[in-house]
N, CA, C and O atoms as CSV, one atom per row, in Angstrom:
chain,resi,resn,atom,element,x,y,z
A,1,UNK,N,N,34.170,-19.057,7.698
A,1,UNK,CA,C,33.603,-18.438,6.519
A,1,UNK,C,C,34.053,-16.973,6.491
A,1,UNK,O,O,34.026,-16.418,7.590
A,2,UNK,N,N,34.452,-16.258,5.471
A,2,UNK,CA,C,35.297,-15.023,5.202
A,2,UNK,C,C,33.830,-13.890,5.102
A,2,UNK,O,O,32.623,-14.129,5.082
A,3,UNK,N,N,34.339,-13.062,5.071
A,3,UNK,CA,C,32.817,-12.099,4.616
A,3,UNK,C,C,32.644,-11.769,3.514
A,3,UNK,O,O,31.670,-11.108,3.155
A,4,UNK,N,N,33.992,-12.354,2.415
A,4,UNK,CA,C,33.190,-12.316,1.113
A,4,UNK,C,C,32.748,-13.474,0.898
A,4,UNK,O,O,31.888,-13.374,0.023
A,5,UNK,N,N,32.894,-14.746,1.290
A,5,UNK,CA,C,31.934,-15.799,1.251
A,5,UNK,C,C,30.406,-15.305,1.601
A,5,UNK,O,O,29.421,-15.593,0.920
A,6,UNK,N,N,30.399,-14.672,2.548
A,6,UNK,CA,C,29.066,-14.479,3.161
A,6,UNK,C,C,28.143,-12.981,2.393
A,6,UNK,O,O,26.931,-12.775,2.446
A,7,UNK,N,N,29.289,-12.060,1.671
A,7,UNK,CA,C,28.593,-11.495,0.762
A,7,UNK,C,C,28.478,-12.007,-0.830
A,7,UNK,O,O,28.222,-11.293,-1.800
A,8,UNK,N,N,28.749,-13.498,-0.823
A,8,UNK,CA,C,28.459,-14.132,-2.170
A,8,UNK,C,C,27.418,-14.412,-1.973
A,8,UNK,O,O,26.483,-13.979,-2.647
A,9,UNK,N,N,27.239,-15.528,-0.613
A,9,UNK,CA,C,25.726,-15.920,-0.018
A,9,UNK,C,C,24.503,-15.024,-0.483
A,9,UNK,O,O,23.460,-15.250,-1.097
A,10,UNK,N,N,25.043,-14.007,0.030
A,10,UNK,CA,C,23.911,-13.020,0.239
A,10,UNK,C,C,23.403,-12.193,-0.879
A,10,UNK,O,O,22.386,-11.499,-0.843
A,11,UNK,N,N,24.376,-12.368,-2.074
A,11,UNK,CA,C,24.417,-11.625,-3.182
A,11,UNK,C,C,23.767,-12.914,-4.053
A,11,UNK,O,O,22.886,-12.445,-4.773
A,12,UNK,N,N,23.867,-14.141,-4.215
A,12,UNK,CA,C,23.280,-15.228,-4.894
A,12,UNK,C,C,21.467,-15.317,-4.712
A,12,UNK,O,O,20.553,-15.338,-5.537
A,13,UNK,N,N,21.519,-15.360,-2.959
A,13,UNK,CA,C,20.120,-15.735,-2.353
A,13,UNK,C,C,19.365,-14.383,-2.703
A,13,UNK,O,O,18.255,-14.561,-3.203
A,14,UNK,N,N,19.802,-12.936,-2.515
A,14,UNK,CA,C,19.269,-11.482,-3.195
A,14,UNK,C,C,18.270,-12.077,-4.449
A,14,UNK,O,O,17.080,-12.375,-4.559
A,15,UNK,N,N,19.493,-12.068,-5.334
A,15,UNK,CA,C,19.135,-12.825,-6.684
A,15,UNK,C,C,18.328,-13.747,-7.449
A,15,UNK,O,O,17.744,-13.662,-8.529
A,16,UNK,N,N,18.478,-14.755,-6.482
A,16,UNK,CA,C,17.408,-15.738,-5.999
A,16,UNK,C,C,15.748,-15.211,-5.915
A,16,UNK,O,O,14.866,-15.356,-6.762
A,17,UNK,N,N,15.693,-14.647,-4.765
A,17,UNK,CA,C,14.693,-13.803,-4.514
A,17,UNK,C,C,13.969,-12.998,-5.860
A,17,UNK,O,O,12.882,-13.113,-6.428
A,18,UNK,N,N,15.036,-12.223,-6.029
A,18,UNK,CA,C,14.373,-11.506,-7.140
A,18,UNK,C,C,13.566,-11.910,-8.606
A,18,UNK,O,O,12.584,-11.536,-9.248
A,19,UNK,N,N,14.212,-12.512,-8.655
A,19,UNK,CA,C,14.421,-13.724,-9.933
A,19,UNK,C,C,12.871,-14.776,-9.779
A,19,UNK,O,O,12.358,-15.181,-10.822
A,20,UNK,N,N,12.228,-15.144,-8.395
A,20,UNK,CA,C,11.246,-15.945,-8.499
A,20,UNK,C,C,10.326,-14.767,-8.659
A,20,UNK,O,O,10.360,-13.553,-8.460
A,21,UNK,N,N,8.975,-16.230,-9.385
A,21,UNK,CA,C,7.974,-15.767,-9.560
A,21,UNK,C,C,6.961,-15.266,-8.151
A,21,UNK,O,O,6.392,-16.152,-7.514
A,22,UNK,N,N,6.825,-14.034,-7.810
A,22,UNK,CA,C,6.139,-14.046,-6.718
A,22,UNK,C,C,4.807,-14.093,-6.419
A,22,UNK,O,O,4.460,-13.695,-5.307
A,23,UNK,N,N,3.903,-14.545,-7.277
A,23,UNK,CA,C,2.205,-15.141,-7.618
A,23,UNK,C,C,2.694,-16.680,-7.383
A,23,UNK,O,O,1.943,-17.311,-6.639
A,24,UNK,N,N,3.914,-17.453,-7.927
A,24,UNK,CA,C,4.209,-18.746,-7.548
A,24,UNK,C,C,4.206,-19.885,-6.440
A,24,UNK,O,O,5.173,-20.539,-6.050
A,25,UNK,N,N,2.811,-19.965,-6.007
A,25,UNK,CA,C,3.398,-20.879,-4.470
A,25,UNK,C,C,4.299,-21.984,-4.564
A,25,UNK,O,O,4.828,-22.287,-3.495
A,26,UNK,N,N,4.610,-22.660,-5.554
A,26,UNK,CA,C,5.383,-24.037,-5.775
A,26,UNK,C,C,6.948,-23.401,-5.773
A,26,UNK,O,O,7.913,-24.053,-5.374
A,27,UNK,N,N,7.042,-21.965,-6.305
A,27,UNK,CA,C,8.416,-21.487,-6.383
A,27,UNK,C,C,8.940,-20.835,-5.377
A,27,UNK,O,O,10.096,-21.064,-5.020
A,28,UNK,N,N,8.175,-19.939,-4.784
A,28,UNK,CA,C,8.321,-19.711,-3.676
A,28,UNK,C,C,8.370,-20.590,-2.394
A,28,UNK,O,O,8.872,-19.971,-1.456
A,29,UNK,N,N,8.030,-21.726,-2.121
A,29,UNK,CA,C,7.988,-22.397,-1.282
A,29,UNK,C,C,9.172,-23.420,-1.950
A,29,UNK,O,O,8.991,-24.234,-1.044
A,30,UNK,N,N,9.953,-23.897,-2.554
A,30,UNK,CA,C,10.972,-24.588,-3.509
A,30,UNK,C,C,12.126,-23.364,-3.121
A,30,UNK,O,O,13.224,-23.877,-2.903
A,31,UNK,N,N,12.124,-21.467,-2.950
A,31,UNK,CA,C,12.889,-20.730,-2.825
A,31,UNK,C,C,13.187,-21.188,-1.404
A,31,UNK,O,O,14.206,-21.702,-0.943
A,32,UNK,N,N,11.927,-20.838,-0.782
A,32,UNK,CA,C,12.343,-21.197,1.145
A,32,UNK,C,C,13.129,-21.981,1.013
A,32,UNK,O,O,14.186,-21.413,1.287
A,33,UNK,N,N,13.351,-23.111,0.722
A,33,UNK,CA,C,13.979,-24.395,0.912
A,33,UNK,C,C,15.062,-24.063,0.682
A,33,UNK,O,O,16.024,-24.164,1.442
A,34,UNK,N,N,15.046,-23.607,-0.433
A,34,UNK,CA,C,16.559,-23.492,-0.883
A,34,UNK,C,C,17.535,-22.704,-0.104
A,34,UNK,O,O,18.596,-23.184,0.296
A,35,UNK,N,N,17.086,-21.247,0.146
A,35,UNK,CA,C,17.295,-20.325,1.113
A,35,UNK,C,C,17.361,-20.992,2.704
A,35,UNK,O,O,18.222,-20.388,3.344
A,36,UNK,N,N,16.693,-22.067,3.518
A,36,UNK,CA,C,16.660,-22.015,4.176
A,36,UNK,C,C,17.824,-22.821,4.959
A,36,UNK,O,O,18.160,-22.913,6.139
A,37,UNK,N,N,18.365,-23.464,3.498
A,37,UNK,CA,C,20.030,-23.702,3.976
A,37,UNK,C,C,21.352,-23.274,4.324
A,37,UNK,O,O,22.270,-23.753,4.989
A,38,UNK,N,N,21.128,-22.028,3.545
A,38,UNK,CA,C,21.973,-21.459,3.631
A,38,UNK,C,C,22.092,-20.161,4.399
A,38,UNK,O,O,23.171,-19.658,4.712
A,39,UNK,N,N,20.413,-19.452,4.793
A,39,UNK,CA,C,20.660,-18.220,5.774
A,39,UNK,C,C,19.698,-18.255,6.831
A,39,UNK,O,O,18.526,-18.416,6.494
A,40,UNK,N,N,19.959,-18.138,8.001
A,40,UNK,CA,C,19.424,-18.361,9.342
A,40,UNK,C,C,18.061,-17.976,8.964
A,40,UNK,O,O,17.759,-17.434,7.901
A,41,UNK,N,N,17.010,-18.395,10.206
A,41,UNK,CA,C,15.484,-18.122,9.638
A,41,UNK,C,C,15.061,-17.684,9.853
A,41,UNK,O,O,13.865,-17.974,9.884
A,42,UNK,N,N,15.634,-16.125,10.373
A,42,UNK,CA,C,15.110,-14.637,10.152
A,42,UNK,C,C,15.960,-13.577,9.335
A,42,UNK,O,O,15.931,-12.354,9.465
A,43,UNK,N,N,16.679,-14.291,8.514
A,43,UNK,CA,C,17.667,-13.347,7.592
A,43,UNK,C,C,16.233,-12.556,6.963
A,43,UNK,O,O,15.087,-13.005,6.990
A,44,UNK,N,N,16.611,-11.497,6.507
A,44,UNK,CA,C,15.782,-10.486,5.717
A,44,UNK,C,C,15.362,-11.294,4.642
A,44,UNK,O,O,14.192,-11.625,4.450
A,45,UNK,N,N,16.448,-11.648,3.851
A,45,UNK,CA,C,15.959,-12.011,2.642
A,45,UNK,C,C,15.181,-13.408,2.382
A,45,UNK,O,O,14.609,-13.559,1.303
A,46,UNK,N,N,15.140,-15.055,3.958
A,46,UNK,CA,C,14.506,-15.384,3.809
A,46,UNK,C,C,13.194,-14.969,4.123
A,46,UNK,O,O,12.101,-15.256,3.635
A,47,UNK,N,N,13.594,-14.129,5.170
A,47,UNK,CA,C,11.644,-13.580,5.851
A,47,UNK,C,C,11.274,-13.019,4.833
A,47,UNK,O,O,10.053,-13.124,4.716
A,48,UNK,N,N,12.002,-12.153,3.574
A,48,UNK,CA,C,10.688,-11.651,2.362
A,48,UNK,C,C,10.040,-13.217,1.589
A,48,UNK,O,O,8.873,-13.420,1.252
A,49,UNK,N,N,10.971,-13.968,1.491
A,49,UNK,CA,C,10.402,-15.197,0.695
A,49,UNK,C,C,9.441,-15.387,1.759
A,49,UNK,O,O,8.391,-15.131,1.171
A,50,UNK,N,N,9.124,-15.679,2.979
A,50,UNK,CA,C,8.119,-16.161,3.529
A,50,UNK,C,C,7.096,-15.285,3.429
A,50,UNK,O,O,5.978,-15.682,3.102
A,51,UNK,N,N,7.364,-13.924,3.711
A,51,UNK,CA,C,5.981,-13.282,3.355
A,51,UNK,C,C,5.074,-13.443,2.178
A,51,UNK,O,O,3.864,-13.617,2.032
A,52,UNK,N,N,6.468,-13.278,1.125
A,52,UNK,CA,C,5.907,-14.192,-0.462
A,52,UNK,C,C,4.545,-14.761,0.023
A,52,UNK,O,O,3.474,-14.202,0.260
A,53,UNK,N,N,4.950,-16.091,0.094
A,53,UNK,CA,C,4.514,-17.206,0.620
A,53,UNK,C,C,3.387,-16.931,1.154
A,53,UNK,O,O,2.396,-17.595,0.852
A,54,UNK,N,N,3.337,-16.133,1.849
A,54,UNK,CA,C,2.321,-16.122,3.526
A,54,UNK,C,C,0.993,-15.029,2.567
A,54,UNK,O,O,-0.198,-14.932,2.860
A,55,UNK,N,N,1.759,-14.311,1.361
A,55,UNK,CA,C,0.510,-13.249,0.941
A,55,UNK,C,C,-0.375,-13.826,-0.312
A,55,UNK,O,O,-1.353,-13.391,-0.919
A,56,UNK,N,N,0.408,-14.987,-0.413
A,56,UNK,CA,C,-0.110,-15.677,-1.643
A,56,UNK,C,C,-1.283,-16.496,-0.981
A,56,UNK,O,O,-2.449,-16.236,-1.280
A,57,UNK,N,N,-0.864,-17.804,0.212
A,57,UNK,CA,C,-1.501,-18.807,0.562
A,57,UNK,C,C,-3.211,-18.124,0.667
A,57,UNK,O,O,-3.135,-16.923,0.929
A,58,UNK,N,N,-4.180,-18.441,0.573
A,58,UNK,CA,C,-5.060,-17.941,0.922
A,58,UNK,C,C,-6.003,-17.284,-0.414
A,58,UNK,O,O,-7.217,-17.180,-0.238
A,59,UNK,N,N,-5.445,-16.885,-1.641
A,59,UNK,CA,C,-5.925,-15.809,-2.482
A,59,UNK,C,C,-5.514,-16.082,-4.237
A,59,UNK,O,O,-5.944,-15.532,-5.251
A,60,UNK,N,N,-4.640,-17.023,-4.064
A,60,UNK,CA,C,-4.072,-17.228,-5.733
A,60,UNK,C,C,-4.581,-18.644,-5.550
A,60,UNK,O,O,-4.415,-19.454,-4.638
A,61,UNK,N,N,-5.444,-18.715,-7.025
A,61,UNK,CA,C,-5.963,-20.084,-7.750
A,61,UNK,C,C,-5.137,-20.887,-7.209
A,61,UNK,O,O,-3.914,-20.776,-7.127
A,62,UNK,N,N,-6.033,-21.973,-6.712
A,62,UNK,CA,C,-5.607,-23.391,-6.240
A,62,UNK,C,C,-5.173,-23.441,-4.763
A,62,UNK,O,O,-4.992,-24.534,-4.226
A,63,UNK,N,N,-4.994,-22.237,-4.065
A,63,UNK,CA,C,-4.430,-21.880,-3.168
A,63,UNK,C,C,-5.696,-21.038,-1.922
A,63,UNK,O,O,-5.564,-20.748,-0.732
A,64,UNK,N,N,-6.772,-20.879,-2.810
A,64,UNK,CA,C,-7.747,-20.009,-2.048
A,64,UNK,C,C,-7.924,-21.169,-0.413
A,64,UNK,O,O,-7.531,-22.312,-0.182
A,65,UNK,N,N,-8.724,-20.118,0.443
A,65,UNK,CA,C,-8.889,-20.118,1.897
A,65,UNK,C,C,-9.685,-22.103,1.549
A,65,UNK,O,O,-9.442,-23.226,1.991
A,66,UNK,N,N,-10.447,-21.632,0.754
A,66,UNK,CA,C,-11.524,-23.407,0.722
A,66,UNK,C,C,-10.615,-24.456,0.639
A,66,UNK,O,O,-10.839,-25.512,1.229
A,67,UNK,N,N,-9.427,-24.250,-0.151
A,67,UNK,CA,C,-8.415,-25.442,-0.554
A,67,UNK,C,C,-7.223,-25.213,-0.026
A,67,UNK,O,O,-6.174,-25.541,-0.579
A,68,UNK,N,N,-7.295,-24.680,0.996
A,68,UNK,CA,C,-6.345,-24.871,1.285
A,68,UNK,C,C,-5.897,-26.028,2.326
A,68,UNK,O,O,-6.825,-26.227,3.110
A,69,UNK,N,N,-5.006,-26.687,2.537
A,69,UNK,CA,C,-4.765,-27.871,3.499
A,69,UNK,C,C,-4.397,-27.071,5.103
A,69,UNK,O,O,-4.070,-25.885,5.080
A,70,UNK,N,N,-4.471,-27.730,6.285
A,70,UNK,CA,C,-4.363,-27.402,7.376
A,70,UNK,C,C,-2.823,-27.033,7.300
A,70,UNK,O,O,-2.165,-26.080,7.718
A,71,UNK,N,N,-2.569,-28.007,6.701
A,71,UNK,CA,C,-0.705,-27.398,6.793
A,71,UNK,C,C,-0.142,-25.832,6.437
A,71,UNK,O,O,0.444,-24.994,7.122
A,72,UNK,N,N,-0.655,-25.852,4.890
A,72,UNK,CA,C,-0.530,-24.383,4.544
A,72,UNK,C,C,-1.172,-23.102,5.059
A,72,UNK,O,O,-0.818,-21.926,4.981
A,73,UNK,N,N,-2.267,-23.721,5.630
A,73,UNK,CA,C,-3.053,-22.698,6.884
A,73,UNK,C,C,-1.857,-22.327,8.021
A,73,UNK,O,O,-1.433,-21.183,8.188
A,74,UNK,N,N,-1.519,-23.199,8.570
A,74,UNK,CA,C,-0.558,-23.380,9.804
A,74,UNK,C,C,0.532,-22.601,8.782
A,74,UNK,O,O,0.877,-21.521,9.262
A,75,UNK,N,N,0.963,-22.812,7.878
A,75,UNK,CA,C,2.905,-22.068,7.481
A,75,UNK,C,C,2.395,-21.025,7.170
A,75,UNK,O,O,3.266,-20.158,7.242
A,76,UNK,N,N,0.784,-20.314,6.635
A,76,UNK,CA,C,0.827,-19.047,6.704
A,76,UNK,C,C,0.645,-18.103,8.285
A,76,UNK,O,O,1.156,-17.005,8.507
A,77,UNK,N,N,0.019,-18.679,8.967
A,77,UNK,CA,C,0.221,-18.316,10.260
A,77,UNK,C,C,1.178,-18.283,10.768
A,77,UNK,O,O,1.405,-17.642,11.794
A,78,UNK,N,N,2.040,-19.041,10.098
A,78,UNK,CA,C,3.577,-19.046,11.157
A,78,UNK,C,C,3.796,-17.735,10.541
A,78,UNK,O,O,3.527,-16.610,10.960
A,79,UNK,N,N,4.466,-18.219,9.207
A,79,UNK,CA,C,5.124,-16.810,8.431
A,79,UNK,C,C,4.931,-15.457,8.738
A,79,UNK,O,O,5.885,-14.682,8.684
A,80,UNK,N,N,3.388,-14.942,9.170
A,80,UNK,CA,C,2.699,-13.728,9.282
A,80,UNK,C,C,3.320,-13.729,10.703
A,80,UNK,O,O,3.684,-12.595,11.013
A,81,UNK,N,N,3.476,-14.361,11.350
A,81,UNK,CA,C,3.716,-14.559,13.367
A,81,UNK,C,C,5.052,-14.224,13.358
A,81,UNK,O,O,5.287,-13.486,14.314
A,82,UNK,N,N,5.895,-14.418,12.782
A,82,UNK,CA,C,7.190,-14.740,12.548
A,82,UNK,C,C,8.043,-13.190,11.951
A,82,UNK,O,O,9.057,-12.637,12.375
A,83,UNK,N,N,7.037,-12.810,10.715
A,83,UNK,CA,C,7.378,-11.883,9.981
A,83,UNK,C,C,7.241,-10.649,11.318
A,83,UNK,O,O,8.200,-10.266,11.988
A,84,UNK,N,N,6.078,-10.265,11.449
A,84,UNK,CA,C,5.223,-9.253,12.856
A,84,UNK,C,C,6.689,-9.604,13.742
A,84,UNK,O,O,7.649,-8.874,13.492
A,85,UNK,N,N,6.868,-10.704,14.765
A,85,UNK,CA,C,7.907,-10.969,15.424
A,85,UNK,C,C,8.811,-10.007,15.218
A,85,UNK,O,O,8.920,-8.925,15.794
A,86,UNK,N,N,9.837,-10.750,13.841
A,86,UNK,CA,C,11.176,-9.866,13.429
A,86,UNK,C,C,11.310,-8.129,13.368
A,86,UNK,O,O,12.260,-7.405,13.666
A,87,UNK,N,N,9.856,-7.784,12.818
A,87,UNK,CA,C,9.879,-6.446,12.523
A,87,UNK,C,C,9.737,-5.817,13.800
A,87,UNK,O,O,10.085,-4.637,13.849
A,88,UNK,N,N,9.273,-6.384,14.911
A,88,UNK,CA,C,9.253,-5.909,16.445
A,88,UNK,C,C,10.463,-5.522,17.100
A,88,UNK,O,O,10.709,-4.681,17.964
A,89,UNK,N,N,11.434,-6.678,16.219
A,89,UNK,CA,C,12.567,-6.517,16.994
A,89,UNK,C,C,13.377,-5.626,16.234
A,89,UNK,O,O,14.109,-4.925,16.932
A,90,UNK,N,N,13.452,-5.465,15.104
A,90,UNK,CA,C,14.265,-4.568,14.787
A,90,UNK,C,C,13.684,-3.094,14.549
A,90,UNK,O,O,14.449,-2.139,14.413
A,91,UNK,N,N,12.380,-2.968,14.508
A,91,UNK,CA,C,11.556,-1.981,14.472
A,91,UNK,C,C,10.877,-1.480,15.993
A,91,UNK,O,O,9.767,-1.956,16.230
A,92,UNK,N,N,11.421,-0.628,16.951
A,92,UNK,CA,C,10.651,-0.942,18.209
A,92,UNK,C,C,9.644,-0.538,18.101
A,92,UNK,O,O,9.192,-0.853,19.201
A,93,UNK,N,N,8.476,0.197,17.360
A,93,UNK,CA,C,7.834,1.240,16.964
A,93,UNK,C,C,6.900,0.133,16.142
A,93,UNK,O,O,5.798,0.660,15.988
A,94,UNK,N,N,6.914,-0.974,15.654
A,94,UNK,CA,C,6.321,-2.296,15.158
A,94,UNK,C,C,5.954,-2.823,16.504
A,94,UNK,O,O,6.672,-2.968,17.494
A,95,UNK,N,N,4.320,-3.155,16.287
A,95,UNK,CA,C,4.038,-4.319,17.585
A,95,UNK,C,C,4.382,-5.892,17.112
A,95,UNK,O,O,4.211,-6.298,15.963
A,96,UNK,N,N,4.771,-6.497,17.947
A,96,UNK,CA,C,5.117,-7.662,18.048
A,96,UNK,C,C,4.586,-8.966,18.411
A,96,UNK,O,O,4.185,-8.717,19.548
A,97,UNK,N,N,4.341,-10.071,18.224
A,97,UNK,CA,C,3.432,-11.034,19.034
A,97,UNK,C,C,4.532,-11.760,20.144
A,97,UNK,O,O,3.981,-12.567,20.892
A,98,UNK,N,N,5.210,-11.678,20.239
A,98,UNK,CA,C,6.423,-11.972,21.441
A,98,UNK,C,C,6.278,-11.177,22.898
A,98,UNK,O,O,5.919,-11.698,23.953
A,99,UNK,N,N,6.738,-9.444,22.642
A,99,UNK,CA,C,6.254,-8.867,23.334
A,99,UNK,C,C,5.198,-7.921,23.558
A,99,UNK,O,O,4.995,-6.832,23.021
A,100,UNK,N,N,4.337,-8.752,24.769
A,100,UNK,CA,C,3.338,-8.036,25.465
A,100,UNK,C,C,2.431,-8.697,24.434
A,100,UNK,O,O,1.270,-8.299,24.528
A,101,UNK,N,N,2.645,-9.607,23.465
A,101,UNK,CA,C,1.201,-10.044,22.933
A,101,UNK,C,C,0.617,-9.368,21.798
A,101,UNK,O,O,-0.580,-9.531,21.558
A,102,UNK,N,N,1.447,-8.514,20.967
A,102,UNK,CA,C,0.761,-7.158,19.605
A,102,UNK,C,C,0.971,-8.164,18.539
A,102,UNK,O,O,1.752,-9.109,18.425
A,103,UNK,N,N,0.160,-7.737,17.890
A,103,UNK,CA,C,-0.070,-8.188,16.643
A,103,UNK,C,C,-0.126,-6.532,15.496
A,103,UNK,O,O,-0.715,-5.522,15.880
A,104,UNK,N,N,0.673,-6.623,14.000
A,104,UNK,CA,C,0.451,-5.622,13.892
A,104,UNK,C,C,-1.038,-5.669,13.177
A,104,UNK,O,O,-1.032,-6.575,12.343
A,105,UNK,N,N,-2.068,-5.120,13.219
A,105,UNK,CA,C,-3.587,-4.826,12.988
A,105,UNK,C,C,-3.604,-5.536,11.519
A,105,UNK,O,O,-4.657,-6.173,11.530
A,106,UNK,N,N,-3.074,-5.712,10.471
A,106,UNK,CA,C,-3.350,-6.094,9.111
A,106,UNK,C,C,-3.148,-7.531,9.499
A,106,UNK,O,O,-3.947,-8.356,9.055
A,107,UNK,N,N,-1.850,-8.045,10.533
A,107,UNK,CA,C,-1.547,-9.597,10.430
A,107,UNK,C,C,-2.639,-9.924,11.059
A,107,UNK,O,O,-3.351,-10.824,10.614
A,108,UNK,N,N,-2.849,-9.472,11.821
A,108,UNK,CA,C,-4.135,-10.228,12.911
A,108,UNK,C,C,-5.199,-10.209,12.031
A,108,UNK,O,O,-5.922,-11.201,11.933
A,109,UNK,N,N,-5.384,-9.243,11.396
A,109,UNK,CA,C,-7.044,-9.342,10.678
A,109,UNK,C,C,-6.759,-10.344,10.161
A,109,UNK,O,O,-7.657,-11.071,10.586
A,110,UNK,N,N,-5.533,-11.575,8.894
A,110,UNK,CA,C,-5.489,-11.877,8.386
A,110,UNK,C,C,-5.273,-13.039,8.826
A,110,UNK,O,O,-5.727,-14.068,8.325
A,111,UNK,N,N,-4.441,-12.957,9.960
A,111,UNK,CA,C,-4.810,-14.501,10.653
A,111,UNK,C,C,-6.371,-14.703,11.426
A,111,UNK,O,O,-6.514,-15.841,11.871
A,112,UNK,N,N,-7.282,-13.983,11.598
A,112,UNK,CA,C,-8.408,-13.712,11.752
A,112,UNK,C,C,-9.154,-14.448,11.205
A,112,UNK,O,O,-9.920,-15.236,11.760
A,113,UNK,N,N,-8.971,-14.221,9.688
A,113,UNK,CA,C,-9.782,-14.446,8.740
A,113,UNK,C,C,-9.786,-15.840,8.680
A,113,UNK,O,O,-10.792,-16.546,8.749
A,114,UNK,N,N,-8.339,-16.313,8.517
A,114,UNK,CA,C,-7.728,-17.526,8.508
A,114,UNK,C,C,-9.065,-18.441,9.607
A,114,UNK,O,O,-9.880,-19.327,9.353
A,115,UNK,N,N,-8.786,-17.811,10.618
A,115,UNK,CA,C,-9.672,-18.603,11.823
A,115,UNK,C,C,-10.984,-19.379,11.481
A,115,UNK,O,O,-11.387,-20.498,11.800
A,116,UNK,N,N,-11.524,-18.334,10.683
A,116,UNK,CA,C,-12.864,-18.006,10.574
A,116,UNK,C,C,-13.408,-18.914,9.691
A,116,UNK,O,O,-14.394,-19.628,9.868
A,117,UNK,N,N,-12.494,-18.810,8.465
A,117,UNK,CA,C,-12.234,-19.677,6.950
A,117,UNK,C,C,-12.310,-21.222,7.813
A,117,UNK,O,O,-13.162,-22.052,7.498
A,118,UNK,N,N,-11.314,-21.477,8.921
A,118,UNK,CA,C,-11.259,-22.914,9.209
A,118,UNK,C,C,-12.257,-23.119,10.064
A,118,UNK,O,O,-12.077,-24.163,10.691
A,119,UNK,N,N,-13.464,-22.426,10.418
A,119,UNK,CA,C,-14.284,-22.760,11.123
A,119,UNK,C,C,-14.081,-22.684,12.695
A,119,UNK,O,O,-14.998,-22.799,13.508
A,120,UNK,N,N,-12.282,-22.400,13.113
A,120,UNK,CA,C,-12.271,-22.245,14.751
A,120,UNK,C,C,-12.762,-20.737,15.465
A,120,UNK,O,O,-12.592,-20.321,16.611
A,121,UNK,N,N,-13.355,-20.192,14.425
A,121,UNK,CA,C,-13.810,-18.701,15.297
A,121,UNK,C,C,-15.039,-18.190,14.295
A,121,UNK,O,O,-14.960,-17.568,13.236
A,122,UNK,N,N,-16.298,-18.720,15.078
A,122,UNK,CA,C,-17.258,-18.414,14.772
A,122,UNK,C,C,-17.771,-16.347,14.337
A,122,UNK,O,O,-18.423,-15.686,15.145
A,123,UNK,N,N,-17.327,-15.820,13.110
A,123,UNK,CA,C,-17.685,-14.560,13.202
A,123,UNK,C,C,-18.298,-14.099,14.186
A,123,UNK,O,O,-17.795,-13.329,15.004
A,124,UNK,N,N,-19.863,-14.672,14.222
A,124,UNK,CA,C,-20.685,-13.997,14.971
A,124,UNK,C,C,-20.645,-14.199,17.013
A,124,UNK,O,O,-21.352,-13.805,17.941
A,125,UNK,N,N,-19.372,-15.039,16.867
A,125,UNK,CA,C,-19.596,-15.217,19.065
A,125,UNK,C,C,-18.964,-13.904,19.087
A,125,UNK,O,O,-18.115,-13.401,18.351
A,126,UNK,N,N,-19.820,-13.310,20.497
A,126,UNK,CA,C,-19.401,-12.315,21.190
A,126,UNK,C,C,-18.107,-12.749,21.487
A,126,UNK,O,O,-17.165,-12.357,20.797
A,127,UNK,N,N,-17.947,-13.494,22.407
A,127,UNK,CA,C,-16.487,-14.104,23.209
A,127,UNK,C,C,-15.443,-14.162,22.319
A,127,UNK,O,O,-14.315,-13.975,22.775
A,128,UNK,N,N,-15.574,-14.376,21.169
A,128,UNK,CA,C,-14.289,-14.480,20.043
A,128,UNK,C,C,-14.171,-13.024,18.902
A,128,UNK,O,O,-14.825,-12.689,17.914
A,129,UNK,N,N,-12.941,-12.395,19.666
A,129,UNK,CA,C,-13.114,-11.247,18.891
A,129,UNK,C,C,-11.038,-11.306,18.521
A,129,UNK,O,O,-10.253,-12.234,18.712
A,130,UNK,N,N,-10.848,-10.231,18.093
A,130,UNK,CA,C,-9.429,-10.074,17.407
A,130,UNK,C,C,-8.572,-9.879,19.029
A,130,UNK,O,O,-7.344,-9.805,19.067
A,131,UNK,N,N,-9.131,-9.837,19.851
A,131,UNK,CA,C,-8.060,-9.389,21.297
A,131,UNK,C,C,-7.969,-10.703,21.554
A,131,UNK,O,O,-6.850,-11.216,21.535
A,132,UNK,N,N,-9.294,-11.614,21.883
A,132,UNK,CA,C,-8.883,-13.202,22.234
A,132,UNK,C,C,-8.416,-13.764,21.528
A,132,UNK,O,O,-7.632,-14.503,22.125
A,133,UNK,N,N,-8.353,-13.999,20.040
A,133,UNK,CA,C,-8.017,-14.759,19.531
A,133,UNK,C,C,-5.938,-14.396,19.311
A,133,UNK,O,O,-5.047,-15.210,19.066
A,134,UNK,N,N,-5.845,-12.804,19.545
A,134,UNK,CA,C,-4.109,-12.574,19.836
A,134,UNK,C,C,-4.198,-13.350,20.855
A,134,UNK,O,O,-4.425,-14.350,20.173
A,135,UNK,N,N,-4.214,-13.746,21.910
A,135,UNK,CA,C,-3.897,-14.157,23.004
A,135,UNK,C,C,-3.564,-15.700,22.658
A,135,UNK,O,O,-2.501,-16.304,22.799
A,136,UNK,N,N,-4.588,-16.066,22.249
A,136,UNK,CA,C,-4.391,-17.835,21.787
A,136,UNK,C,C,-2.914,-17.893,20.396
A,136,UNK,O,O,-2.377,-18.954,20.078
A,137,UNK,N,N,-2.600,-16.768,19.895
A,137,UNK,CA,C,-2.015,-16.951,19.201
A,137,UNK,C,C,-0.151,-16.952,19.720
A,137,UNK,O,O,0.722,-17.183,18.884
């Protein structure tokens, strides 16, 4: 593959990106796919579609924490795990859930919440707070 092949790629999937609706979970998750053929699965431009994804699940009609399915619980946890991850590595100054176990403070609250919503982390136990539950993550 030439590197203007690979700056067509990258100039199409840009485009792509821009172009979806980002309130859309059906489009955004239809973008992943599409994207996820063609650029490895921490390219920049698919990890913004996943964040898409990951900021929607949870909060846009039809999509709230009550309805949501275990699955889409699980791909927003990944996404948020994944996203935190990448920015660790290219950001050293970003905590990471890879190394040493960081979470950056907004993902964790939000996979937190997530917990809480599915009933595996009782708000009120002492024993289950945002440090144990990084650890399990």
């Amino acid at each position: 593959m030439s590197a203007t092949d690979v700056e067509l790629i990258c100039k199409e999937s840009d485009d792509a990106l821009r172009s979806v609706d980002a309130g859309d979970v059906s489009e955004c998750e239809g973008l992943i796919e599409r994207l996820s053929v063609k650029l490895a699965p921490t390219h920049y431009i698919l990890l913004t579609a996943k964040k898409y994804l990951a900021d929607l699940l949870g909060v846009v009609k039809g999509y709230t924490y009550g309805e949501l399915s275990a699955e889409n619980l699980q791909k927003k946890i990944d996404y948020l795990t994944e996203y935190a991850d990448v920015l660790g590595r290219v950001d050293q100054g970003y905590p990471t859930v890879s190394k040493k176990n960081h979470l950056n403070s907004d993902h964790l609250l939000r996979i937190f919440s997530i917990l809480v919503v599915e009933g595996k982390c009782p708000v009120r136990s002492p024993a289950r707070n945002p440090v144990s539950i990084k650890l399990q993550i």
